[in-house]
Structures are given as structure tokens and as C-alpha cells.
MARSEMAR-579935 format. One record per atom (N, C-alpha, C): residue number from 0; residue in one letter; chain; atom name; x, y, z. Coordinates in nm, 2 decimals, padded with zeros to 4 digits, m for minus. Layout:
N
+-----+--------+--------+-------+--------+--------+--------+
! num ! residu ! chaine ! atome !      x !      y !      z !
+-----+--------+--------+-------+--------+--------+--------+
! NUM !      A !      A !    CA !      X !      Y !      Z !
...
+-----+--------+--------+-------+--------+--------+--------+
//
This chain:
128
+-----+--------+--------+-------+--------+--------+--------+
! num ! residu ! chaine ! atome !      x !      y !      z !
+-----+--------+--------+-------+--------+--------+--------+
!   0 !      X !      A !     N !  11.60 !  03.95 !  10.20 !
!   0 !      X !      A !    CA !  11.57 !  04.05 !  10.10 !
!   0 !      X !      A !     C !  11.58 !  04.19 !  10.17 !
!   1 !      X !      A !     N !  11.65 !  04.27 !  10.10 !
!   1 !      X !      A !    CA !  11.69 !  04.39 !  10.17 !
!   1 !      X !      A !     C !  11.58 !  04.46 !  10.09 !
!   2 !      X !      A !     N !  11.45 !  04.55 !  10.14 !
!   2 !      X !      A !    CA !  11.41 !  04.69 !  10.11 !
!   2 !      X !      A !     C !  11.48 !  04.85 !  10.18 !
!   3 !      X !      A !     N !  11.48 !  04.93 !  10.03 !
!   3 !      X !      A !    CA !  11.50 !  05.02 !  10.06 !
!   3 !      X !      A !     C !  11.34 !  05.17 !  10.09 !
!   4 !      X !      A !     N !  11.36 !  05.24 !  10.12 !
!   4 !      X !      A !    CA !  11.31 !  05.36 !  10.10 !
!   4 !      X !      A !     C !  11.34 !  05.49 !  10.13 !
!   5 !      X !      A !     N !  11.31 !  05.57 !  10.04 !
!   5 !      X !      A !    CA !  11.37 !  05.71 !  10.01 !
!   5 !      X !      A !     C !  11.22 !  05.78 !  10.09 !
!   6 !      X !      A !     N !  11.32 !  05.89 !  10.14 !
!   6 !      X !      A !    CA !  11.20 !  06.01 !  10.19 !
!   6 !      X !      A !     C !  11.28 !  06.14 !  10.15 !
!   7 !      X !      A !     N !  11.19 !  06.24 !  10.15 !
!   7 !      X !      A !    CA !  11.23 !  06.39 !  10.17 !
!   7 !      X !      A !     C !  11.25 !  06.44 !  10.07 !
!   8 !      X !      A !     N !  11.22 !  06.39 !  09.97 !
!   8 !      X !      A !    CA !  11.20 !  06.49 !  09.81 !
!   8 !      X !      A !     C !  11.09 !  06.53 !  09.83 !
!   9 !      X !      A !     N !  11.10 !  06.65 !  09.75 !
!   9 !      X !      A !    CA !  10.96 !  06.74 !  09.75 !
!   9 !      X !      A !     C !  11.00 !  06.83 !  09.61 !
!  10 !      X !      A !     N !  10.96 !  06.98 !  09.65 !
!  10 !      X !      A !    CA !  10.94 !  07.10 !  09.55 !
!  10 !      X !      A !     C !  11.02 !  07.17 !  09.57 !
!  11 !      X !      A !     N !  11.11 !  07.26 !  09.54 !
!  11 !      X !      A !    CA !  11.23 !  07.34 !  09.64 !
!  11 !      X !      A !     C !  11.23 !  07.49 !  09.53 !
!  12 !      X !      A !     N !  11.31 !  07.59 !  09.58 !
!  12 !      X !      A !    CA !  11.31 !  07.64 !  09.43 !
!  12 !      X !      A !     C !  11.44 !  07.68 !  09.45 !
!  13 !      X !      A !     N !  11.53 !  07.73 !  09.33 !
!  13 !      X !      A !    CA !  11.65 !  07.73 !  09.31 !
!  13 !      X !      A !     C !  11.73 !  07.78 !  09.43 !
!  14 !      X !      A !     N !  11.85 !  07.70 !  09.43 !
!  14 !      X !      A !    CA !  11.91 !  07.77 !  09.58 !
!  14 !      X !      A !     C !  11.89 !  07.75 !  09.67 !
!  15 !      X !      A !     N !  11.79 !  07.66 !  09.69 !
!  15 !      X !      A !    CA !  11.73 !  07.58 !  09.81 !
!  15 !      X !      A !     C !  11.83 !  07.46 !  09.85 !
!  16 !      X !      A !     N !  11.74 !  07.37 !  09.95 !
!  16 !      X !      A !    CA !  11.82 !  07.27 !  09.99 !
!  16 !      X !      A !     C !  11.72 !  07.18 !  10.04 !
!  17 !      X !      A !     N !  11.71 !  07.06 !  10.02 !
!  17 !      X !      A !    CA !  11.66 !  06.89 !  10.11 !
!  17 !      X !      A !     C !  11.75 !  06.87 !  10.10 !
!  18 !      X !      A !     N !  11.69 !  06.77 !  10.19 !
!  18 !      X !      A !    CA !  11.78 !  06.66 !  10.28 !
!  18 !      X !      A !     C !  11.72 !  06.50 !  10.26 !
!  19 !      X !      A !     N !  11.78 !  06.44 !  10.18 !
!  19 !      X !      A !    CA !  11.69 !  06.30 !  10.12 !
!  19 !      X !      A !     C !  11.71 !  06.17 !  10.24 !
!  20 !      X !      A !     N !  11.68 !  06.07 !  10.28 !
!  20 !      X !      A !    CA !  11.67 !  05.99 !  10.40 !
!  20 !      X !      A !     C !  11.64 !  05.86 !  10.32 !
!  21 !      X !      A !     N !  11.70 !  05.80 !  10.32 !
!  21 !      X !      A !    CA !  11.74 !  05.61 !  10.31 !
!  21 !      X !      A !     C !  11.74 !  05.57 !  10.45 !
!  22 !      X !      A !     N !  11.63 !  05.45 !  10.43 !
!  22 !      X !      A !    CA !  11.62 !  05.35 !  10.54 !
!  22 !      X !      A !     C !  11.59 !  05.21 !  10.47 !
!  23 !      X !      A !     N !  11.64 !  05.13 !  10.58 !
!  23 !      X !      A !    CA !  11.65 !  04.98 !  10.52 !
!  23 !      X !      A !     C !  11.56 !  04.89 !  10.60 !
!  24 !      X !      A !     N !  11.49 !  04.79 !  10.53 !
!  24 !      X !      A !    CA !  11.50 !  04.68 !  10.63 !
!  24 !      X !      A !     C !  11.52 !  04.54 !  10.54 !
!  25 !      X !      A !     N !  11.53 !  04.44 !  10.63 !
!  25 !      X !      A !    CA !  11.58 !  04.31 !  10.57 !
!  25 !      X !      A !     C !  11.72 !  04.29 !  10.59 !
!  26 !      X !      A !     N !  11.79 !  04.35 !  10.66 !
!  26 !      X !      A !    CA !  11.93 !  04.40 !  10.69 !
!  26 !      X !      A !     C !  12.02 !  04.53 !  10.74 !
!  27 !      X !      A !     N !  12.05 !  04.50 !  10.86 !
!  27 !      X !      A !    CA !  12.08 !  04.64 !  10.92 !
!  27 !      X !      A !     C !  12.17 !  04.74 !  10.81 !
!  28 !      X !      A !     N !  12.11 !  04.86 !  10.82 !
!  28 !      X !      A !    CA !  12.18 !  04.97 !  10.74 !
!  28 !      X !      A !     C !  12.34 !  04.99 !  10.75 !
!  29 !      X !      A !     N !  12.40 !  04.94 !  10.87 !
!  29 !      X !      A !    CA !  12.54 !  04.92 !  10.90 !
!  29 !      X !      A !     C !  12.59 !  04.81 !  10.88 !
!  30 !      X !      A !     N !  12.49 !  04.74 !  10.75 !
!  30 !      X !      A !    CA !  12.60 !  04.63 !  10.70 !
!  30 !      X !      A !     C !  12.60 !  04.67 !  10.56 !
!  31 !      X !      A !     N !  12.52 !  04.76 !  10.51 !
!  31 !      X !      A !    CA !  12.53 !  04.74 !  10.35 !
!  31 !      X !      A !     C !  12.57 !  04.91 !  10.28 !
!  32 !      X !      A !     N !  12.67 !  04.88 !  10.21 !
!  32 !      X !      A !    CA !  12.69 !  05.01 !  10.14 !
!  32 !      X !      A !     C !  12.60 !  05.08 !  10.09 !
!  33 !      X !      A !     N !  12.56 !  05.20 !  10.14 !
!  33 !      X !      A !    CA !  12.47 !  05.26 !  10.03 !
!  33 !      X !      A !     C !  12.52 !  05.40 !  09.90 !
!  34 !      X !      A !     N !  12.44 !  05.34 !  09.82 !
!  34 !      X !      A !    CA !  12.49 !  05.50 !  09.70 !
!  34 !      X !      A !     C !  12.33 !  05.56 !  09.65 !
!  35 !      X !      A !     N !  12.37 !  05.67 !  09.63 !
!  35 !      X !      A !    CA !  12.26 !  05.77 !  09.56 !
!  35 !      X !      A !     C !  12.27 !  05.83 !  09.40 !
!  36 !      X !      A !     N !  12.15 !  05.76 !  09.38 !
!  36 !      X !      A !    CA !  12.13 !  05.75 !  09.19 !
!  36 !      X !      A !     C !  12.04 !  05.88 !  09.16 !
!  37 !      X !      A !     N !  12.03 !  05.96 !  09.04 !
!  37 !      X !      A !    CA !  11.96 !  05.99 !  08.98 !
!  37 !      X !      A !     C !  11.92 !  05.99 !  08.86 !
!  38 !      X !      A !     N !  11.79 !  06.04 !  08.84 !
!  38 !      X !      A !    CA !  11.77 !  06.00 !  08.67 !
!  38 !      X !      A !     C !  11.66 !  06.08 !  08.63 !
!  39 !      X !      A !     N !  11.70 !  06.17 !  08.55 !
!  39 !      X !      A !    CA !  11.59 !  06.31 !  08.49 !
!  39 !      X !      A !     C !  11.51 !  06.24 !  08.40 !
!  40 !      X !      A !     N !  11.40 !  06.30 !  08.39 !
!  40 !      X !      A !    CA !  11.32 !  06.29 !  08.23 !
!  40 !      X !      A !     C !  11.39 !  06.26 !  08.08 !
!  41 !      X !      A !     N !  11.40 !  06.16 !  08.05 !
!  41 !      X !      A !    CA !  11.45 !  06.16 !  07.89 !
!  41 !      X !      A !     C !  11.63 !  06.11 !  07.91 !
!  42 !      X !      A !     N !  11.65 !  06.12 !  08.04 !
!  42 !      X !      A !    CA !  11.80 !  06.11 !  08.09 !
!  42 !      X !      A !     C !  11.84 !  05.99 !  08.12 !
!  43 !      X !      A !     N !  11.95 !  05.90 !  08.17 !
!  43 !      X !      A !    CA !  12.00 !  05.81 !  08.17 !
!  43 !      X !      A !     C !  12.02 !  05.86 !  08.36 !
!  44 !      X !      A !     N !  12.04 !  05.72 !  08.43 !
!  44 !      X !      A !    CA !  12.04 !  05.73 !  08.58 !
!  44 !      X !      A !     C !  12.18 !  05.72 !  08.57 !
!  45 !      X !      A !     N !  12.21 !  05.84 !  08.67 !
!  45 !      X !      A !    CA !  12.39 !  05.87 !  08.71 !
!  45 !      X !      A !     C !  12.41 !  05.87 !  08.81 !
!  46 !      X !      A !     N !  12.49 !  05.86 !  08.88 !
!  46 !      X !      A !    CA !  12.56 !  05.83 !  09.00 !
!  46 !      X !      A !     C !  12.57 !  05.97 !  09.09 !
!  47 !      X !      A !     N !  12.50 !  05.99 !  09.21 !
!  47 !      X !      A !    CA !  12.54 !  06.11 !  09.32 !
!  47 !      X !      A !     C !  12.69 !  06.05 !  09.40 !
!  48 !      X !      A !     N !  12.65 !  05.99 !  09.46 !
!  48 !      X !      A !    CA !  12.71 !  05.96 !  09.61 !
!  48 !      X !      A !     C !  12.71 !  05.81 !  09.66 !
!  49 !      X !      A !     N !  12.78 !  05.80 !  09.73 !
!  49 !      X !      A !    CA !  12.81 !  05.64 !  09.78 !
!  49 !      X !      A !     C !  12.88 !  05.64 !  09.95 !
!  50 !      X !      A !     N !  12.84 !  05.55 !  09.98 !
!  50 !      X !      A !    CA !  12.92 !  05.58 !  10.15 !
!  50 !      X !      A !     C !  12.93 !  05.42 !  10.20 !
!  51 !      X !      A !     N !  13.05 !  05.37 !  10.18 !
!  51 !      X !      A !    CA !  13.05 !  05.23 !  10.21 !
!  51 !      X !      A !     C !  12.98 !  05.20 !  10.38 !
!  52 !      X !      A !     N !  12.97 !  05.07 !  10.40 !
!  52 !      X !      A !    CA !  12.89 !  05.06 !  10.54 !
!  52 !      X !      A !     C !  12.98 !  05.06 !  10.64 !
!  53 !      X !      A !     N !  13.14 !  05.07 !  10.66 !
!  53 !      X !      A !    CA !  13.15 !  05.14 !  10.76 !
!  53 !      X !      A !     C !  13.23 !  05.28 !  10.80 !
!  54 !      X !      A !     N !  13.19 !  05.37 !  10.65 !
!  54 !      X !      A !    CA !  13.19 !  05.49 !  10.65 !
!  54 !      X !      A !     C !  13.33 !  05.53 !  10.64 !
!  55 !      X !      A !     N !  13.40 !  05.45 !  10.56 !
!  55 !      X !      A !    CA !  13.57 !  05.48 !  10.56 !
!  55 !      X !      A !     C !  13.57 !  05.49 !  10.39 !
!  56 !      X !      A !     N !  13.49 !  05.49 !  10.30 !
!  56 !      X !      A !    CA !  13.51 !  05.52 !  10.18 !
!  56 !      X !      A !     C !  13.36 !  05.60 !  10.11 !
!  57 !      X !      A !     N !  13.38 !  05.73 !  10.07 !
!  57 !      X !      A !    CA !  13.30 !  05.82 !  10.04 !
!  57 !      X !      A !     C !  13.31 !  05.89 !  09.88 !
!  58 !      X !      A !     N !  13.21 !  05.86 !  09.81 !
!  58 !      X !      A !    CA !  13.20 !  05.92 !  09.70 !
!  58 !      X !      A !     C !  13.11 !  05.98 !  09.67 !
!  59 !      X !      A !     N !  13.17 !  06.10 !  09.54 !
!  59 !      X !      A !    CA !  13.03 !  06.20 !  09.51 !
!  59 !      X !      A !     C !  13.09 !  06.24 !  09.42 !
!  60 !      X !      A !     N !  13.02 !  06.25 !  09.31 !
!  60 !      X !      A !    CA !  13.00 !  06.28 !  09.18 !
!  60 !      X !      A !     C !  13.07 !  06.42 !  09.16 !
!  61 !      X !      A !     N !  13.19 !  06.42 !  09.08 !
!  61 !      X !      A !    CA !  13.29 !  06.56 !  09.10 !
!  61 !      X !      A !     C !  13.21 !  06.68 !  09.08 !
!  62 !      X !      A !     N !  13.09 !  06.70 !  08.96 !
!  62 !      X !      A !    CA !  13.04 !  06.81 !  08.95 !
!  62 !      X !      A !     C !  12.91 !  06.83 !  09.09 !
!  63 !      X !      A !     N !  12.89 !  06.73 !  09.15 !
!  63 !      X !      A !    CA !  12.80 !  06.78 !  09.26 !
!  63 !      X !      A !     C !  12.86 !  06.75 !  09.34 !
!  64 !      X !      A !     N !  13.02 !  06.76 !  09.44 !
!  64 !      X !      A !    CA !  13.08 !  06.73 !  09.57 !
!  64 !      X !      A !     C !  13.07 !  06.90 !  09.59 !
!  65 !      X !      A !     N !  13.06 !  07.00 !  09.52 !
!  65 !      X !      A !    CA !  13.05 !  07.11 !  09.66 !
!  65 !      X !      A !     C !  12.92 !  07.17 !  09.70 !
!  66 !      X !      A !     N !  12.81 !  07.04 !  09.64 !
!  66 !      X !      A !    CA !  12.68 !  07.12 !  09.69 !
!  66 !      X !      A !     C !  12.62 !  07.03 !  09.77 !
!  67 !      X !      A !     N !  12.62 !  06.87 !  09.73 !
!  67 !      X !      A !    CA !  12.61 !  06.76 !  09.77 !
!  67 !      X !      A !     C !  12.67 !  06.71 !  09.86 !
!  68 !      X !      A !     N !  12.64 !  06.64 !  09.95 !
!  68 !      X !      A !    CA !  12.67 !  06.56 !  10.08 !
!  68 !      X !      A !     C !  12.63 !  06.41 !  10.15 !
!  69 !      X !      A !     N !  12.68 !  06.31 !  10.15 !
!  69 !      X !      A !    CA !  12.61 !  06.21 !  10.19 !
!  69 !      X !      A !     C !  12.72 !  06.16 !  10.30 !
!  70 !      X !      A !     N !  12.60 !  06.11 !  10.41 !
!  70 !      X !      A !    CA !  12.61 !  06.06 !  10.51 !
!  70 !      X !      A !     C !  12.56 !  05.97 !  10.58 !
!  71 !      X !      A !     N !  12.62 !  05.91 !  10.70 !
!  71 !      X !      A !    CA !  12.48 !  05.77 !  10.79 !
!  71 !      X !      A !     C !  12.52 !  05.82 !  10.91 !
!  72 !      X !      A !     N !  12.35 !  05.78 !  10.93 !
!  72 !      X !      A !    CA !  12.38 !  05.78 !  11.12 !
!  72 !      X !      A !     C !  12.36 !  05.64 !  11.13 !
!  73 !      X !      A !     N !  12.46 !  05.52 !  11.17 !
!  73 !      X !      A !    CA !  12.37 !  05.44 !  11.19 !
!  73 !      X !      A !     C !  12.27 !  05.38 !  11.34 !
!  74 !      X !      A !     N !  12.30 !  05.45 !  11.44 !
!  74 !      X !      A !    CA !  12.22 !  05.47 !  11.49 !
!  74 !      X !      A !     C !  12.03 !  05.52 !  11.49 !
!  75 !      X !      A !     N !  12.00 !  05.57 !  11.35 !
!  75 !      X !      A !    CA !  11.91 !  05.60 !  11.32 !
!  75 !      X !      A !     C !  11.86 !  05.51 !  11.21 !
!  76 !      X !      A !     N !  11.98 !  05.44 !  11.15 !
!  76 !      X !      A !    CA !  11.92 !  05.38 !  11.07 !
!  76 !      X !      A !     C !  11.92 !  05.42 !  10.91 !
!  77 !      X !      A !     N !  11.96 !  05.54 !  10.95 !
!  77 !      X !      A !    CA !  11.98 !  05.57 !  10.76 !
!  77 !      X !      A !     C !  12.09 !  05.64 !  10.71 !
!  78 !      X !      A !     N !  12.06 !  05.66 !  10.58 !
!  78 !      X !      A !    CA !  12.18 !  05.73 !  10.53 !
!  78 !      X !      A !     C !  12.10 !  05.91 !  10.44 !
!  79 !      X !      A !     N !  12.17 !  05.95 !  10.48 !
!  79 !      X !      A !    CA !  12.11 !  06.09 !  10.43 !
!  79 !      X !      A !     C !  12.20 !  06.15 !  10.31 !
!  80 !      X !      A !     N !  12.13 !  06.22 !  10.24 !
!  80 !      X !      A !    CA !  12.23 !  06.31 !  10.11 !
!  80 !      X !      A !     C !  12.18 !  06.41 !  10.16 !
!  81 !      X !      A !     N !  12.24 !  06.53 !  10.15 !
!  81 !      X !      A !    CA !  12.20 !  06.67 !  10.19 !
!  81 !      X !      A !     C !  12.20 !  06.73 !  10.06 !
!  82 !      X !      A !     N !  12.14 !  06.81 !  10.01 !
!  82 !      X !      A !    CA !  12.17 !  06.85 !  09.86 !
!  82 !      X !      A !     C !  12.15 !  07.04 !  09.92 !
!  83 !      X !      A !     N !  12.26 !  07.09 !  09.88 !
!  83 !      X !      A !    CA !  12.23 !  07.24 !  09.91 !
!  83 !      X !      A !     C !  12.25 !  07.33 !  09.76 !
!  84 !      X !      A !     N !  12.22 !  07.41 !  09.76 !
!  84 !      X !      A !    CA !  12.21 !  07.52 !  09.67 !
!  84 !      X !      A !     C !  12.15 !  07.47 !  09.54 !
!  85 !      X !      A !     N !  12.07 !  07.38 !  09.51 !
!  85 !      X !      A !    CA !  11.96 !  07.32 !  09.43 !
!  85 !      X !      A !     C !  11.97 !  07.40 !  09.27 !
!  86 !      X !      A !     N !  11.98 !  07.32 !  09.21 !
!  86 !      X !      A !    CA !  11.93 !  07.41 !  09.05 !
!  86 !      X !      A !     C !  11.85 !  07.31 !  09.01 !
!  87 !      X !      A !     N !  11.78 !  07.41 !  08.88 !
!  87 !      X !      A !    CA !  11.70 !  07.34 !  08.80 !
!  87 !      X !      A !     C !  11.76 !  07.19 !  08.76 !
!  88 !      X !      A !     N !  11.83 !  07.17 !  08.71 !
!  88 !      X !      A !    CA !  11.89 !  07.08 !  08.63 !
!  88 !      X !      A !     C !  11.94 !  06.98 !  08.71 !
!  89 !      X !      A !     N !  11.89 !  06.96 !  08.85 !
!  89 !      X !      A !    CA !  11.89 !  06.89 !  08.97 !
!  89 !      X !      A !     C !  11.78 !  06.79 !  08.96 !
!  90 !      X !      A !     N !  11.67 !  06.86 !  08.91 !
!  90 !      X !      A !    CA !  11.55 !  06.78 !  08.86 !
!  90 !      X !      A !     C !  11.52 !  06.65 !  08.86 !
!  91 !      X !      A !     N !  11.48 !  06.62 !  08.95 !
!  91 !      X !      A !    CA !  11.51 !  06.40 !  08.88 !
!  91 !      X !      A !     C !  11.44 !  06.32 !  08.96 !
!  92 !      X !      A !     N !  11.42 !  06.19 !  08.98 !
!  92 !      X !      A !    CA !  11.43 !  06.11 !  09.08 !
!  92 !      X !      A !     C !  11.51 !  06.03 !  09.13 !
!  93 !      X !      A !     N !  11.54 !  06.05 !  09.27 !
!  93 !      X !      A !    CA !  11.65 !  06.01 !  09.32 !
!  93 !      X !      A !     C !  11.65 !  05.89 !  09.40 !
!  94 !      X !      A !     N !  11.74 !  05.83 !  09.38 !
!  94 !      X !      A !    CA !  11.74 !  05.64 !  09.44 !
!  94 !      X !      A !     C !  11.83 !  05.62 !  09.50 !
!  95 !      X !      A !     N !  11.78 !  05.57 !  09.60 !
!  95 !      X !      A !    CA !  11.87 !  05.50 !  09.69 !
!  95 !      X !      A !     C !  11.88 !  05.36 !  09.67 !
!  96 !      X !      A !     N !  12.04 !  05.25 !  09.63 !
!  96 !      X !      A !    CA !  12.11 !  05.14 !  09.59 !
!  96 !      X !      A !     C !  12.16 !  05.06 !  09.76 !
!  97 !      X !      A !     N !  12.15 !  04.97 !  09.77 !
!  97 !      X !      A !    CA !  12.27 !  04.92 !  09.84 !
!  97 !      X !      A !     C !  12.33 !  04.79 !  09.79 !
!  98 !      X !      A !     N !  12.43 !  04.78 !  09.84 !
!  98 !      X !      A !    CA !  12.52 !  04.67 !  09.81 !
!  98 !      X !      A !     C !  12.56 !  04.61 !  09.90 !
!  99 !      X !      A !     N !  12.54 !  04.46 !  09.97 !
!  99 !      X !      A !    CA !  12.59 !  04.37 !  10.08 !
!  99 !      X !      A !     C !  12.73 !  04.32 !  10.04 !
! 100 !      X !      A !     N !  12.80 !  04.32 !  09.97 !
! 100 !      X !      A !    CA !  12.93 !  04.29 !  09.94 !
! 100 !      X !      A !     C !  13.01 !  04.39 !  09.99 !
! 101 !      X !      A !     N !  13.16 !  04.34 !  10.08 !
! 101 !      X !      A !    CA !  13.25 !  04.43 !  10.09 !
! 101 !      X !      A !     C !  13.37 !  04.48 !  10.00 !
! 102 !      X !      A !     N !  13.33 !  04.64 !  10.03 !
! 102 !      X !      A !    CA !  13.39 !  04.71 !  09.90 !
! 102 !      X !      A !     C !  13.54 !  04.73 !  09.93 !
! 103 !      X !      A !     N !  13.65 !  04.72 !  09.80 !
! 103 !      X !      A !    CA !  13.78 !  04.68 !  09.81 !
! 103 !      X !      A !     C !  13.81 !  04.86 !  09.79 !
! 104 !      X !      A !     N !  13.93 !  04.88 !  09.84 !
! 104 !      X !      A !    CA !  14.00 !  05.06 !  09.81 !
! 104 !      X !      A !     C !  14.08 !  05.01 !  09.73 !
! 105 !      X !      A !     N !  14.04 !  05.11 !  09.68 !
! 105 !      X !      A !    CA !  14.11 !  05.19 !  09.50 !
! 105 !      X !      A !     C !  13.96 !  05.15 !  09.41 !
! 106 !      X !      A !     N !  13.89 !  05.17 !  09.44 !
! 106 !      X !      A !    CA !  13.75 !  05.12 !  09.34 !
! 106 !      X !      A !     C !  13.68 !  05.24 !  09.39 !
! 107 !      X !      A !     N !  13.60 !  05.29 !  09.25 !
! 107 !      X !      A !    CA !  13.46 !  05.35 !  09.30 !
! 107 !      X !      A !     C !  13.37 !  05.29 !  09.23 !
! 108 !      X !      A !     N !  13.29 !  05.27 !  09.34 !
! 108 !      X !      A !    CA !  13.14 !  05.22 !  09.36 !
! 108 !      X !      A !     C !  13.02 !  05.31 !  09.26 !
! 109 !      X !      A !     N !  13.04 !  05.37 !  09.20 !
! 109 !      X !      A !    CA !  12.93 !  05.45 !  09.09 !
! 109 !      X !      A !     C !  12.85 !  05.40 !  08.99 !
! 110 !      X !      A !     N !  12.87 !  05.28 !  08.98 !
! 110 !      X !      A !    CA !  12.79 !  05.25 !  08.86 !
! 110 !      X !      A !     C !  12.65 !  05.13 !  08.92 !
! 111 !      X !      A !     N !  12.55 !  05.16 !  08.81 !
! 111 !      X !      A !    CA !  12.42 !  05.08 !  08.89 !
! 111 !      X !      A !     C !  12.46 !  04.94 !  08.91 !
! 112 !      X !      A !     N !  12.56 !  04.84 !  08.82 !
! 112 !      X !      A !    CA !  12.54 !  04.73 !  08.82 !
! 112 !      X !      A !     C !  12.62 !  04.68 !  08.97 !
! 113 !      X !      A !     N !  12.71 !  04.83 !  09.03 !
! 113 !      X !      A !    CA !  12.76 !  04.79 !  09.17 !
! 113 !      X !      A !     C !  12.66 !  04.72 !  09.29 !
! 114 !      X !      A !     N !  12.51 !  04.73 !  09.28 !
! 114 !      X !      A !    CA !  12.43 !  04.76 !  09.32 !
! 114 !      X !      A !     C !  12.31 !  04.68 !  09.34 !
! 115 !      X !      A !     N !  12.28 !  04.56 !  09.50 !
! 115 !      X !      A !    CA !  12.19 !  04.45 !  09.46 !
! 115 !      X !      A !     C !  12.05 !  04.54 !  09.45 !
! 116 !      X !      A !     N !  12.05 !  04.63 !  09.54 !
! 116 !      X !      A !    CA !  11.91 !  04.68 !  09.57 !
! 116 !      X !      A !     C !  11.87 !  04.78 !  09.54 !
! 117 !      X !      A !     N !  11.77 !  04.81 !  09.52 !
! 117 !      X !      A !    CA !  11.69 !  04.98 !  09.50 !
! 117 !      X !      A !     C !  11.58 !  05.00 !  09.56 !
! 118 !      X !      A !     N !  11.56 !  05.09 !  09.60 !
! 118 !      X !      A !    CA !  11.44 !  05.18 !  09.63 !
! 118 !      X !      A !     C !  11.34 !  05.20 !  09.52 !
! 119 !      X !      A !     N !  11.24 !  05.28 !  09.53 !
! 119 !      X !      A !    CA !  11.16 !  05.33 !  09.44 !
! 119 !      X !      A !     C !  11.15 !  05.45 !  09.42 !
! 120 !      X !      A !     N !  11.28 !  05.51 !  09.48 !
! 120 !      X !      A !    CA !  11.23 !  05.67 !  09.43 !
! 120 !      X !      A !     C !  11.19 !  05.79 !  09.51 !
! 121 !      X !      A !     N !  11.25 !  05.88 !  09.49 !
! 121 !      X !      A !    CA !  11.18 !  06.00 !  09.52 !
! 121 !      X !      A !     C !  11.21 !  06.13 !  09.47 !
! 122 !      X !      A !     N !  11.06 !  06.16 !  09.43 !
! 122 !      X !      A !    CA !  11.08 !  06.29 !  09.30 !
! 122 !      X !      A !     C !  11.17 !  06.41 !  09.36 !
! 123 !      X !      A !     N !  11.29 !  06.51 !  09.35 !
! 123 !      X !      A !    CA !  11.31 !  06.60 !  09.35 !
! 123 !      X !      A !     C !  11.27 !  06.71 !  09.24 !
! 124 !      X !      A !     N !  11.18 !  06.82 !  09.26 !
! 124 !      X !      A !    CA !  11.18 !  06.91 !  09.17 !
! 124 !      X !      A !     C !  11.23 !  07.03 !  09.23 !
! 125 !      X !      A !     N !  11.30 !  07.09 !  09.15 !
! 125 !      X !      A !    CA !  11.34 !  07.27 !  09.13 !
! 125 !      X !      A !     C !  11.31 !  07.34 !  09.06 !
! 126 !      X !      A !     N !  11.19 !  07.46 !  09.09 !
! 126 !      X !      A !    CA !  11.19 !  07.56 !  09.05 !
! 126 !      X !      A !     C !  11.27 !  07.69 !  09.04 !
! 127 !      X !      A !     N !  11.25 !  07.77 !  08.89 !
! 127 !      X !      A !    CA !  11.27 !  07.91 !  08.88 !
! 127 !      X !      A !     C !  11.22 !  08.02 !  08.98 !
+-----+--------+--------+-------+--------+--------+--------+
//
């Protein structure tokens, strides 16, 4: 059984920037794809970012690839999203997925059902 957990959401205010942190256990982090979900108030959970497990296939949601960033050290064990220049409408809580199946090229990995495992979350807010 693979657990996830999210760190590094907090309060930011516009323009700002976190840095969110996925760690695994139940399976080393350099075997399983990870992606980054979100999902606002009243909103449906959408797809950030995705970084297959050995970092040769990278995805990010077109309207957030120039502020957004996801990466792994796997030497540390995780996988990080950098989120820079923050807006309100960033709002949400954000989840980290992984997937133990190897992922094929020409596919993007963005949708939740890609997805054996989840985290629980971690709130991002942005203020005015």
C-alpha cells in the first residue's frame, strides 16, 4: 500500500510563491509516477502537473506551465511543484496521485482515474 503526503501549503498573497512536497511511503518514490491535482470550493478536481518516475515525461496544465513547475529529487524522496506568481483563483487544495504502472509516450497522464493513490491534501490559500 503506497501512502502519500503533501506539505507546504499555507497562506501566500498574490504574487507570491510555495513550494508543495510529496513524499511516499509503501514504495520508493522512484518507482511511481506522480501528478498534482487540484480542487477549489464548489469546483471539480483538475489536473496541475505530472512527472513520470523516471522523469522523461513531464506534464503541466497549459494555463499554469509558466508559473507552475513540478519536479523529483529522488534522492530525497519527493516530488515538489513550485507554484510562482500565485493568484487568487489558485485557491484550492492540492493533491498529490501516484500511479505504479508504466506510463506509455504519446499519453497524458491528467486525469484522476490515471491514478492508484492520493494523499489528503493540502490547503493553498491566496490573498488580495
Amino acid at each position: 500500500q503506497v501512502q502519500l503526503v503533501e506539505s507546504g501549503g499555507g497562506s501566500v498573497l498574490a504574487g507570491g510563491s510555495l513550494r508543495l512536497s510529496c513524499t511516499a511511503s509503501g514504495r520508493p518514490l522512484n518507482l511511481l509516477n506522480i501528478g498534482w491535482f487540484r480542487q477549489a470550493p464548489g469546483k471539480e478536481r483538475e489536473f496541475v502537473a505530472a512527472l513520470s518516475r523516471g522523469g522523461s515525461m513531464k506534464f503541466t496544465a497549459k494555463v499554469l506551465k509558466d508559473r507552475f513547475a513540478i519536479s523529483r529529487d529522488n534522492a530525497k524522496n519527493t516530488v515538489s511543484l513550485q507554484m510562482n506568481s500565485l493568484k487568487q483563483e489558485d485557491t484550492a487544495v492540492y493533491y498529490c496521485a501516484a500511479d505504479q504502472d508504466p506510463w506509455s509516450s504519446g499519453r497524458v497522464y491528467s486525469t484522476s482515474g490515471d491514478y492508484d493513490y492520493w494523499g489528503q491534501g493540502t490547503q493553498v490559500t491566496v490573498g488580495s
